[in-house]
C-alpha positions in Angstrom: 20.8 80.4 99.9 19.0 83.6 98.4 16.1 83.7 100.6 18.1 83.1 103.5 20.8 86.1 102.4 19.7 88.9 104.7 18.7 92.0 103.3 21.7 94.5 102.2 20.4 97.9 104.3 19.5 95.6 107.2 23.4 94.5 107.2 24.2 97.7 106.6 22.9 98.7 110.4 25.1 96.7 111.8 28.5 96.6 109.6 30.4 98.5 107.3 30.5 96.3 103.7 33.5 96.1 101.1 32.7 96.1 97.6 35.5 95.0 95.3 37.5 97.4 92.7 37.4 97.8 88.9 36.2 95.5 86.6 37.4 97.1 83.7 41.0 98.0 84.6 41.3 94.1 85.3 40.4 93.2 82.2 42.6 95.4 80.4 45.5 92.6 81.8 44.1 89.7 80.1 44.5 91.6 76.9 41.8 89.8 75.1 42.2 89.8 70.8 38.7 90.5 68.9 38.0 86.6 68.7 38.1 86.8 72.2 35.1 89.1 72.5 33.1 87.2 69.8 34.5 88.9 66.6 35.3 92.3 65.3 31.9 93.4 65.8 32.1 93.1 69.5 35.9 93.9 70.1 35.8 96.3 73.1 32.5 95.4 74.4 33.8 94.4 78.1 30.5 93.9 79.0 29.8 91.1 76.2 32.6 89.0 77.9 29.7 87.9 79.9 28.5 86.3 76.7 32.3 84.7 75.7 34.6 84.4 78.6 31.8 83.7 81.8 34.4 81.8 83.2 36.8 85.1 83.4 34.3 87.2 84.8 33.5 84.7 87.3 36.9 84.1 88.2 37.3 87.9 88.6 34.2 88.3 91.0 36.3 85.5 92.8 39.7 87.2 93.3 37.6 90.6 94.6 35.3 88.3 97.1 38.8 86.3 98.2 40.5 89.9 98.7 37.4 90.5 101.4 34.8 92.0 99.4 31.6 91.5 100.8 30.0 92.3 97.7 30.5 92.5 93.7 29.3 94.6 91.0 27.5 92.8 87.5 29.7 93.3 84.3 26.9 95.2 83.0 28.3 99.2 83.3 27.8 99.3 79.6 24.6 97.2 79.2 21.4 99.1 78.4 19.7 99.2 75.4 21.5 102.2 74.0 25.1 100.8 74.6 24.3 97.4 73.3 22.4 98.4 70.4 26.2 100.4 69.2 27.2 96.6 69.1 24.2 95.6 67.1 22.6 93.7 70.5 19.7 95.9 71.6 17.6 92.7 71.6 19.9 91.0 73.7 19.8 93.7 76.9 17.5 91.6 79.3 19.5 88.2 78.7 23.0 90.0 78.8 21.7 91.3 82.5 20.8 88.3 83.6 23.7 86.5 82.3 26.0 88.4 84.1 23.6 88.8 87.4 23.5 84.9 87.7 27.5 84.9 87.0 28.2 87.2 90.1 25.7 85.3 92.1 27.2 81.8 91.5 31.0 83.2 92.5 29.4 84.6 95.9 27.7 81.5 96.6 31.2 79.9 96.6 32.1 82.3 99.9 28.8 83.1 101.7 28.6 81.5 105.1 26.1 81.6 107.8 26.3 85.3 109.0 28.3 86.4 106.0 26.3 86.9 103.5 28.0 88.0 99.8 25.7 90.6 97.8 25.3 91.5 94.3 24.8 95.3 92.9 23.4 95.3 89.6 25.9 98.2 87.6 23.8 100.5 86.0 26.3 103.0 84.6 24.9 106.2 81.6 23.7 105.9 78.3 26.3 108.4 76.9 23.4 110.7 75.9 23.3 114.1 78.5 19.6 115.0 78.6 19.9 118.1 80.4 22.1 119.7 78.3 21.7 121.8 74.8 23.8 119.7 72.9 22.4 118.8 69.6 23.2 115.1 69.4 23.9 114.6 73.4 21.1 116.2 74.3 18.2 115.6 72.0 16.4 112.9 73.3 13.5 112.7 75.3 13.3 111.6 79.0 11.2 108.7 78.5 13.4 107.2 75.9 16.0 107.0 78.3 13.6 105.6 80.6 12.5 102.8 78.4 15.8 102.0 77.5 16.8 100.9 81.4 13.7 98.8 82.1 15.1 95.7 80.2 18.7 96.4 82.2 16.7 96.3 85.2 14.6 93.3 84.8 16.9 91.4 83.6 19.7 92.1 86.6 16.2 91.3 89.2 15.8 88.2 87.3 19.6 87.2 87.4 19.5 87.8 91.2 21.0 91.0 92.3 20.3 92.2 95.7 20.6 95.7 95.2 20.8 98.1 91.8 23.9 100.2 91.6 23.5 103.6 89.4 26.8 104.9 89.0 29.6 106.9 87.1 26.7 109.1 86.5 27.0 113.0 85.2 23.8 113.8 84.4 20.8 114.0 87.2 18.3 113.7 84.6 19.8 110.8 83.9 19.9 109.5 87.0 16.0 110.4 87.3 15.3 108.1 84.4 17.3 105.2 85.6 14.9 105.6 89.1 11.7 106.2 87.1 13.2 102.7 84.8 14.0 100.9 88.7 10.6 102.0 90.1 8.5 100.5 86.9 10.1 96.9 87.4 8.9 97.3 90.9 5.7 97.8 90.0 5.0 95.2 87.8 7.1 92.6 89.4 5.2 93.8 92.7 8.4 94.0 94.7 11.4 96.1 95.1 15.4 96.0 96.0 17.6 98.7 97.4 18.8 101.5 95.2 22.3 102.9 95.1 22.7 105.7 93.5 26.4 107.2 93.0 27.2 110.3 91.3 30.3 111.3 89.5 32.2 115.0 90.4 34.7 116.7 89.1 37.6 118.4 91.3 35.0 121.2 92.1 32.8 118.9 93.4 30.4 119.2 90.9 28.5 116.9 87.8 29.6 117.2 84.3 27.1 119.5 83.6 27.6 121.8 86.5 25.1 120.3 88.9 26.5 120.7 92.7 27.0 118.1 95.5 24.0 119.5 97.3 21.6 119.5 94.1 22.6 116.1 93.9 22.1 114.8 97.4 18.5 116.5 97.1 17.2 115.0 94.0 18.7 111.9 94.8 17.0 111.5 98.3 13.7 113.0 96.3 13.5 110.4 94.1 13.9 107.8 97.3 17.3 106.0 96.7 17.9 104.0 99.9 22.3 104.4 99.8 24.0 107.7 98.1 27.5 108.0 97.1 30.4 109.0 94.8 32.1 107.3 92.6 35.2 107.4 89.7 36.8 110.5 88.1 39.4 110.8 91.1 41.0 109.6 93.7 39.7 109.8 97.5 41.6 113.0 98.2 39.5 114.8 95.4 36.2 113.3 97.6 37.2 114.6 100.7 34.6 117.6 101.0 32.1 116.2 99.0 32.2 113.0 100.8 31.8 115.0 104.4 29.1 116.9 102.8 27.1 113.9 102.1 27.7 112.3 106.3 26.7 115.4 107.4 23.9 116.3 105.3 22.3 112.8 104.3 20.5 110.1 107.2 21.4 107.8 104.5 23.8 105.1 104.3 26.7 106.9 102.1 28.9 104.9 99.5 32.1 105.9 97.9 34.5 104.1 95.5 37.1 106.1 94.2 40.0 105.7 91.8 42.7 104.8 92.8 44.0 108.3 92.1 43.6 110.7 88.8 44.1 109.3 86.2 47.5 110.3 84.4 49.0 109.2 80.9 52.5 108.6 80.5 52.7 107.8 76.8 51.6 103.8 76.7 48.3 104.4 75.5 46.6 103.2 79.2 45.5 105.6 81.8 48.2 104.9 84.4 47.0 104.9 88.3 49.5 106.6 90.6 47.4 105.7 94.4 49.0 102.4 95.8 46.9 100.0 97.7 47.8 101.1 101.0 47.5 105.0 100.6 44.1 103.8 99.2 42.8 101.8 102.1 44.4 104.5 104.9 42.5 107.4 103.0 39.4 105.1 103.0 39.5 104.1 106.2 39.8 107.8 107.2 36.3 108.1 105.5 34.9 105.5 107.3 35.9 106.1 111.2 36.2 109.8 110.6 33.1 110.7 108.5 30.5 107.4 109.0 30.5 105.8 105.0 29.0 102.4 105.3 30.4 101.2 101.7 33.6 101.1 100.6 35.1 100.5 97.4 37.0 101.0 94.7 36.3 102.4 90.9 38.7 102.7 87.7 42.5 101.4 88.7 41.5 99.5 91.9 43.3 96.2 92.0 42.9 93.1 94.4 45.4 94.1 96.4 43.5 97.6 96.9 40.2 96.1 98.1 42.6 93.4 100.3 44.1 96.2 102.2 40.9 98.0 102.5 39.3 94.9 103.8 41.8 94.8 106.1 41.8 98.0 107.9 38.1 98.3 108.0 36.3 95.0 107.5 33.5 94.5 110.0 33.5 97.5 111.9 30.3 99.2 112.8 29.4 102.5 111.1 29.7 105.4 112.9 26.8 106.8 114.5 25.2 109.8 112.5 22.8 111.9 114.0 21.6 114.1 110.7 17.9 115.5 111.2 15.8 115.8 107.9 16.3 119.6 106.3 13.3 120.0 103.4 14.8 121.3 99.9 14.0 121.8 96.5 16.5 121.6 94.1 17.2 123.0 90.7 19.5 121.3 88.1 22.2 123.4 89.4 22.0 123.9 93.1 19.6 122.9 96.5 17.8 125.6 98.4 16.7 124.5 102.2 12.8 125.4 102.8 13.8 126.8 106.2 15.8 129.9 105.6 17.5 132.2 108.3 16.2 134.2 108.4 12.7 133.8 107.7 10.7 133.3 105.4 11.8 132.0 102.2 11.5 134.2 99.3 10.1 133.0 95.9 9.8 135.0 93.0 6.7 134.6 90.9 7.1 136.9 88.6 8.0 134.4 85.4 4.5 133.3 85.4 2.5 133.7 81.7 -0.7 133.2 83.4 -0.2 136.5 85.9 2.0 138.4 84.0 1.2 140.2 80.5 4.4 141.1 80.1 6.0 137.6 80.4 3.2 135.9 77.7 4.0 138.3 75.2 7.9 137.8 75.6 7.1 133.6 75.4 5.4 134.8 72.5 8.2 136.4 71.0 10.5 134.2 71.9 12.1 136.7 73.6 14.1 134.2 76.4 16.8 137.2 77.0 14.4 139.5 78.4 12.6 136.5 80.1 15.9 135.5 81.6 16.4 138.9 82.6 12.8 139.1 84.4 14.3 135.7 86.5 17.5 137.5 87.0 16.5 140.5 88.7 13.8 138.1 91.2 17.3 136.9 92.4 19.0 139.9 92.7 16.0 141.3 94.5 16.2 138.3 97.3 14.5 135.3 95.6 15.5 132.2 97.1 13.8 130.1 94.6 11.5 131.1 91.3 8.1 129.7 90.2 8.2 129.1 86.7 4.4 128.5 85.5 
């Protein structure tokens, strides 16, 4: 049945897909003891329930695939090498991944049918490190760790099965870099590649954790060549509105969003309490889909079956809308995306924080003098820059 599967993008031309809702609000229900999860040392590790309850997880996949999901994420938000190793598993990364790739795969054999194919994303979800930012234990930790501590995560959820990796719940863009640069050296030495989603995570501003703005996003992301963009978590589909617009009417790509199902609120129990119903859900979704053109559509944190059944419902097998969106050229910084084509003409860059052509600037790098240097950058702005080489 795999090689016959067709190809998830090629699908994607024709039909908007349902993926199911949260994994981990489900399992929250079953209210699972530390025995449960293998022993104190592993209570809380949802992910190692891949490891000690398959037949839960399975069943779970199930119930989201019966609801009319067309597709499933792993169990494997929390499974790289940095969040396994805080259970004392580093070593076990690659065969958690493809433990819980094969488990996905075998529930959607159990519901593909000629013509409806079932697809797996392989979760990919952050290190709990923030690379781009000055923090002194979040923050110090070179890029290439981070890469090398994805690689395993990917190989193993290629060798499990999936038909597509899924980056998501992510709040740093570095970070997201480094889960690419991890995706694209499995490609290379397995000498073939799958589809990458990549879905960033924004706050009610519509920007990253660190500050990092819908449009810096979209143009790093597309940069780096991820084949679907998207949203994901931290709120509800309201909160996505205008992010979610910008991204149909900036991006050619296919655009994915899962929300919550609402902001989170806490009314005293101890759980994060979900106030969006299933059917407010699905009508905002659908919204997104016949109004702005998103070609997957799911649901994050507090999503139940019901939620993806109602969704699945509304907007199951319709064809995306048609988007017209003709390529703009940017760079971005961490921060924000400039276009290459400004109006009007040209575009500005200021080359004056350069130590090679200016004296001035080498002998504040040699001072260490980064006020005055930041200064030099500021007034390039205020003069008209549109962008700064920094050599």
């Amino acid at each position: 049945m795999t090689n016959e599967r067709p190809l998830l993008l090629d699908v994607l031309r024709s039909r908007v897909l349902i993926w199911d809702g949260a994994m981990g609000t489900t399992l929250q229900r079953y209210k699972f003891k530390a025995a449960d999860f293998g022993g104190q040392a592993m209570e809380g590790c949802n992910d190692w329930l891949c490891q000690t309850k398959p037949d839960v997880i399975q069943e779970i996949h199930e119930k989201y695939l019966e609801a009319g999901a067309d597709g499933v994420e792993t169990n494997t938000f929390g499974s790289n090498w940095f969040k396994m190793d805080e259970y004392k598993q580093g070593e076990r990364t690659y065969d958690q991944n493809v433990t819980a790739a094969k488990l996905a795969r075998a529930a959607c054999a159990k519901f593909e049918k000629p013509g409806a194919p079932k697809f797996v994303a392989g979760s990919i979800g952050p290190t709990g490190y923030l690379p781009s930012s000055e923090d002194p234990s979040l923050g110090n930790i070179a890029f290439d760790r981070i890469v090398e501590a994805f690689v395993p995560q990917v190989r193993g959820l290629a060798d499990g099965g999936v038909d597509a990796f899924l980056i998501e719940t992510s709040q740093d863009i570095l970070e997201v870099k480094a889960q690419i640069f991890a995706i694209r050296r499995w490609a290379k030495e397995a000498g073939r590649r799958l589809p990458i989603i990549a879905q960033v995570t924004l706050d009610r501003t519509g920007r990253m954790l660190l500050g990092t703005d819908i449009g810096a996003s979209l143009t790093t992301i597309q940069s780096l060549g991820a084949d679907i963009v998207g949203l994901n978590c931290s709120t509800g589909p309201e909160e996505m509105r205008d992010s979610v617009a910008y991204l149909c009417e900036k991006s050619g790509l296919p655009i994915s969003v899962m929300p919550n199902a609402g902001i989170p609120l806490n009314e005293g129990t101890g759980d994060a309490v979900y106030p969006l119903g299933p059917e407010a859900f699905a009508a905002a979704m659908e919204e997104f889909v016949k109004s702005r053109g998103i070609s997957i559509a799911g649901g994050c944190c507090g999503t139940t079956y019901e939620h993806i059944k109602q969704l699945a419902q509304r907007v199951k097998g319709l064809k995306p809308l048609a988007r017209t969106v003709p390529y703009e050229p940017a760079i971005s910084s961490m921060m924000k995306s400039v276009p290459l084509h400004q109006y009007p003409k040209p575009m500005l860059i200021g080359e004056r924080v350069n130590a090679q052509g200016s004296r001035k600037l080498k002998e504040l790098l040699i001072k260490d003098d980064w006020a005055s240097i930041i200064q030099i950058a500021r007034t390039q702005v205020e003069g008209g820059s549109h962008a700064l080489d920094v050599c």
